[in-house]
ZAGU-210960 format. One line per 3 residues: number of its first residue (from 1); their letters; for each residue x negated, y, z negated of C-alpha. Coordinates in steps of 0.5 Angstrom, whole numbers. Layout:
% residues N
NUM> a> X Y Z  ...
//
This chain:
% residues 351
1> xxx> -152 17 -199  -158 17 -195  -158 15 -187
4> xxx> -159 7 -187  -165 4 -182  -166 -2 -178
7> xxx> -170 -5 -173  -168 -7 -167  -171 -14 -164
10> xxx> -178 -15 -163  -184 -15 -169  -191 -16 -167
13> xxx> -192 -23 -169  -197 -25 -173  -204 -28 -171
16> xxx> -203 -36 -173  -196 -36 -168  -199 -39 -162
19> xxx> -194 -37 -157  -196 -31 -152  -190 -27 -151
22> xxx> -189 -22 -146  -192 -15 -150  -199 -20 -150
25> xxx> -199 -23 -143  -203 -19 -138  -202 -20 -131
28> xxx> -198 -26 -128  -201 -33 -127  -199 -38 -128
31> xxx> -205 -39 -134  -202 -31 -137  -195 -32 -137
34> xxx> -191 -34 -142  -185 -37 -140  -189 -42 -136
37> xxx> -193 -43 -143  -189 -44 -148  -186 -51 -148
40> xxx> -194 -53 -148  -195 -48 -153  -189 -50 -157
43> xxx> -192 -58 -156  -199 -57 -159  -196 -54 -164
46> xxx> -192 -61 -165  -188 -62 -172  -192 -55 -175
49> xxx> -188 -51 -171  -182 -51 -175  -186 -49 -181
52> xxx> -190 -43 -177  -184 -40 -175  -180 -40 -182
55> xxx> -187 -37 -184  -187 -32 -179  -180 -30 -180
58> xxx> -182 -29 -188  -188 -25 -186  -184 -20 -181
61> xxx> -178 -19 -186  -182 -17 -191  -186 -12 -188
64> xxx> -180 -9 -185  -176 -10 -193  -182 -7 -196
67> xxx> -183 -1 -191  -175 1 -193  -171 -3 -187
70> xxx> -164 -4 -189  -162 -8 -184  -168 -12 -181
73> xxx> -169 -18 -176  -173 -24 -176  -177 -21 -170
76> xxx> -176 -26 -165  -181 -29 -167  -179 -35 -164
79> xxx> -179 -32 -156  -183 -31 -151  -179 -26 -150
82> xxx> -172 -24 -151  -169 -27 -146  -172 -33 -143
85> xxx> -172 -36 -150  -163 -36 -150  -164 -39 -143
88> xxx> -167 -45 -145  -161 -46 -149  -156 -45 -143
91> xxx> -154 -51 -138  -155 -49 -130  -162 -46 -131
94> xxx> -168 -49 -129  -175 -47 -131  -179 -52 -128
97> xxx> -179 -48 -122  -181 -39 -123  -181 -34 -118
100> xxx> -185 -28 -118  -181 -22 -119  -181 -15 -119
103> xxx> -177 -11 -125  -173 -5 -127  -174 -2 -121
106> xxx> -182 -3 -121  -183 -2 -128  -186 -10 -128
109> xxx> -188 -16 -125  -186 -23 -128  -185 -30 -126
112> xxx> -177 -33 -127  -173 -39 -129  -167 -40 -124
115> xxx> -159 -41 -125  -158 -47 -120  -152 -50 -122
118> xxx> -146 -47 -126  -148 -44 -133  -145 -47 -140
121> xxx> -147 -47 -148  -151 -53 -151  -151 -55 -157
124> xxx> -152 -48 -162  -159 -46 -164  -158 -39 -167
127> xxx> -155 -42 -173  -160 -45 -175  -165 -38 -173
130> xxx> -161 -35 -177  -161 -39 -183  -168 -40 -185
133> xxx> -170 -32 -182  -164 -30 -188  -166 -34 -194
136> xxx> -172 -30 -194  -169 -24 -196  -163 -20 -200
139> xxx> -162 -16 -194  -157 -18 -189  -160 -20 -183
142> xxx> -159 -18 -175  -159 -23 -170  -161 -20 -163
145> xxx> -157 -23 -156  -159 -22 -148  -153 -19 -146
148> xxx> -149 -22 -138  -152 -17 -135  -159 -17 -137
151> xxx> -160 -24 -137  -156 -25 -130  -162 -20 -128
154> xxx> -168 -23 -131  -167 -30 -127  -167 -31 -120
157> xxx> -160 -34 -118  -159 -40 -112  -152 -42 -114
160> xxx> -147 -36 -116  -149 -30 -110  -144 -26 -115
163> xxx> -146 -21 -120  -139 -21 -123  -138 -28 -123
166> xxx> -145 -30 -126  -144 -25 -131  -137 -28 -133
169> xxx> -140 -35 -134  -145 -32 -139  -141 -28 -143
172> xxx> -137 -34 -145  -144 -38 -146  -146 -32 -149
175> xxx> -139 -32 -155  -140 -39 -157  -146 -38 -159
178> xxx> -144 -30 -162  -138 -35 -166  -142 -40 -169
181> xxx> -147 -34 -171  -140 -31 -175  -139 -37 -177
184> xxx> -146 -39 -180  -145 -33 -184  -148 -27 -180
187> xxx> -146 -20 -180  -149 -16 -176  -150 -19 -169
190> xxx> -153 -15 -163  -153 -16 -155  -158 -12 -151
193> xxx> -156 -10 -146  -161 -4 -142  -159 -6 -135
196> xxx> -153 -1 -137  -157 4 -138  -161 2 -130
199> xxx> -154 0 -126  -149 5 -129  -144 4 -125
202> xxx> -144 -4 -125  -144 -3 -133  -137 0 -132
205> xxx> -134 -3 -127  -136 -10 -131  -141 -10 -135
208> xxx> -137 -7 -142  -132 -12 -140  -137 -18 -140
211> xxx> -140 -15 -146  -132 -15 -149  -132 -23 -147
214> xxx> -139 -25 -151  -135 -22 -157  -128 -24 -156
217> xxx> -126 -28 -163  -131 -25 -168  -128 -24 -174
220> xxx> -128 -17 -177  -133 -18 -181  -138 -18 -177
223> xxx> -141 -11 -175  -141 -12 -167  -147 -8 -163
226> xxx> -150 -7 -157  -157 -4 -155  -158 0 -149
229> xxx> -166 2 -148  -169 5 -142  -174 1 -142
232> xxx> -180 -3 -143  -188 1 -139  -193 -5 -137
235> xxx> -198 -3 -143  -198 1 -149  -198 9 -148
238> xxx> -196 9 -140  -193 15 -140  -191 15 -133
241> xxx> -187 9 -132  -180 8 -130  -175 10 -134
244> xxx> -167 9 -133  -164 15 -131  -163 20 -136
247> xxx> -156 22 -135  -154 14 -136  -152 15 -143
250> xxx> -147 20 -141  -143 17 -136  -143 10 -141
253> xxx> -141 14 -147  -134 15 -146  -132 8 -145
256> xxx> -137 5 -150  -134 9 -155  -127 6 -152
259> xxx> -129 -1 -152  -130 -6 -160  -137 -4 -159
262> xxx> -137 -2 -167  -144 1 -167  -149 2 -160
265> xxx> -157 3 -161  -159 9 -156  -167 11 -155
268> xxx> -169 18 -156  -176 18 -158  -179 16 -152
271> xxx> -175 23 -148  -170 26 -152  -163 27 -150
274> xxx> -158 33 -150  -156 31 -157  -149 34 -154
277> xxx> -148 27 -152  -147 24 -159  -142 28 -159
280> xxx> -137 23 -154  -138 18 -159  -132 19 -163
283> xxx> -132 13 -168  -138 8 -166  -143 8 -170
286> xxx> -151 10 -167  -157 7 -168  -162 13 -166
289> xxx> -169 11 -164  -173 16 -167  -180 13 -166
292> xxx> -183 11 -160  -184 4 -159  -190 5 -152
295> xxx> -194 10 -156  -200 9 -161  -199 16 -163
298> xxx> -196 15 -171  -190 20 -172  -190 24 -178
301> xxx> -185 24 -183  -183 31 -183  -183 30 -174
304> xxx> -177 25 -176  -173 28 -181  -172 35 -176
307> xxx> -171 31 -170  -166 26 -175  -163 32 -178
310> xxx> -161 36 -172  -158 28 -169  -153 31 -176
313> xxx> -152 37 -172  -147 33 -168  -144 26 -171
316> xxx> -144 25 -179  -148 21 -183  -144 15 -184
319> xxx> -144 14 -177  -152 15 -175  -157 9 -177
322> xxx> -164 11 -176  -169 6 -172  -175 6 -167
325> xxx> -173 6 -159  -173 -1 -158  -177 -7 -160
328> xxx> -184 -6 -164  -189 -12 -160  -192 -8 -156
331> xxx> -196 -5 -162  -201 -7 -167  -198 -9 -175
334> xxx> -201 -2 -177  -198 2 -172  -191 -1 -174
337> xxx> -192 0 -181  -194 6 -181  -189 9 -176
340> xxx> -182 5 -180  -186 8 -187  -185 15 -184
343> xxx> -178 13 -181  -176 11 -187  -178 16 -192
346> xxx> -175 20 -187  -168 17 -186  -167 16 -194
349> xxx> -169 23 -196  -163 25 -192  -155 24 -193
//
């Protein structure tokens, strides 16, 4: 059986969806930033919008299908970026008022919404995403989550002062969105998380708790994962830009394999890992980046076969799933073509 592949959230969206996401925005003005566009964008495209997004979910889905993808997303499509957008879903944050903020240690800058009063889940949303996204193909479809720890470090917060509590509230937002997803139908739900991989420490003390909170009541037959990159540069092919610690993976491992967490996405492109490492996950399922998603240089297909067959050396092959590092907006449709083309050939000449 040959290793299976997936994406892991963001596809460049197609030219006629008029919404700037944060991979496009240079800067940030008022003017640049997507998080204070998008509901004028969202207004200006008027009762066309609904028919933009569901055209440009089609449009991703088949590009990802046609590559070899077996487990696609629908891009996010509809975000400006992938937090922000759960956010205006979320009672207790305020976005008519964004502060300027410096992130993930220096790598970029953005203006944020604010939590200013307690954090709760309105009406569900993601259902609907999810319903228009996988009747537009035969492969199961994957719906990707700002995990607590995330979000509560990409808003400001005036109300909580307490990291724990804050993420506590927005994992029990976060599950009733997770339980209304496994009850529309989907089967391979996905929280982000890469804060994990930038405050270990804080990931276990409480964040693999709070990841155990947004998923508790799912039901068996949805395949809990959880994303853990290192990070996102300002532009495409930055390769000096700060990256979390590379021994993160390490100190996680142990407890994420101990945790529900069924299957967990690790970058390795970007900067390979000692491979030992997948060798402390003794039942969860990797997700394994083998094409980076900041560079524009197009990883051959032998390059990734040899990098995916000594990942065999260490974990069997029904527990390791094929991907890129991370999200694809940063780069052009004919880079990522032609990156999840090789993957793919790749990964299915294997098993």
């Amino acid at each position: 059986m040959a290793l299976l592949t997936t994406t892991i959230g963001a596809y460049p969206k197609p030219d006629y969806v008029p919404v700037v996401d944060w991979f496009r925005a240079e800067g940030s003005t008022v003017d640049e930033d997507p998080t204070s566009r998008y509901e004028d964008e969202l207004a200006r495209m008027g009762d066309k919008a609904e028919a933009i997004f569901a055209r440009a979910a089609r449009d991703v889905i088949d590009d990802q299908v046609s590559c070899g993808i077996d487990i696609p997303t629908d891009g996010e499509v509809r975000r400006e970026n992938y937090i922000h957008y759960h956010c205006r879903h979320l009672n207790g944050i305020d976005f008519a008022t964004l502060t300027d903020t410096v992130l993930r240690g220096g790598a970029y800058k953005a203006r944020l919404p604010t939590i200013t009063g307690p954090v709760s889940a309105m009406d569900h949303f993601l259902p609907h995403d999810y319903r228009v996204a996988q009747a537009t193909t035969d492969k199961s479809l994957k719906v990707t989550i700002p995990g607590p720890m995330t979000i509560g470090d990409t808003v400001a917060d005036t109300y909580y002062g307490d990291e724990k509590k804050r993420g506590q509230e927005l994992a029990t937002a976060l599950n009733s969105e997770v339980l209304a997803l496994a009850e529309a139908g989907c089967r391979h739900i996905q929280i982000d998380e890469p804060l994990f991989a930038r405050k270990a420490e804080a990931a276990l003390d409480f964040g693999i708790e709070n990841l155990e909170r947004v998923f508790h009541g799912c039901p068996e037959n949805v395949t809990r994962t959880m994303h853990m990159c290192c990070g996102y540069p300002d532009c495409l092919d930055d390769t000096d830009y700060p990256k979390a610690p590379k021994e993160s993976y390490l100190q996680l491992a142990r407890a994420i394999d101990a945790s529900s967490i069924q299957v967990v996405s690790l970058e390795d492109a970007h900067r390979h890992n000692d491979l030992s490492l997948l060798e402390l996950f003794e039942k969860t399922t990797i997700i394994f980046g083998v094409v980076a998603i900041a560079s524009s240089r197009i990883e051959s297909m032998e390059e990734i076969r040899q990098r995916l067959e000594a990942a065999l050396g260490h974990i069997d092959a029904h527990r390791l799933i094929a991907a890129p590092d991370c999200g694809l907006g940063m780069l052009s449709r004919d880079m990522v073509m032609a990156k999840l083309g090789n993957l793919c050939t790749a990964a299915h000449s294997l098993g």
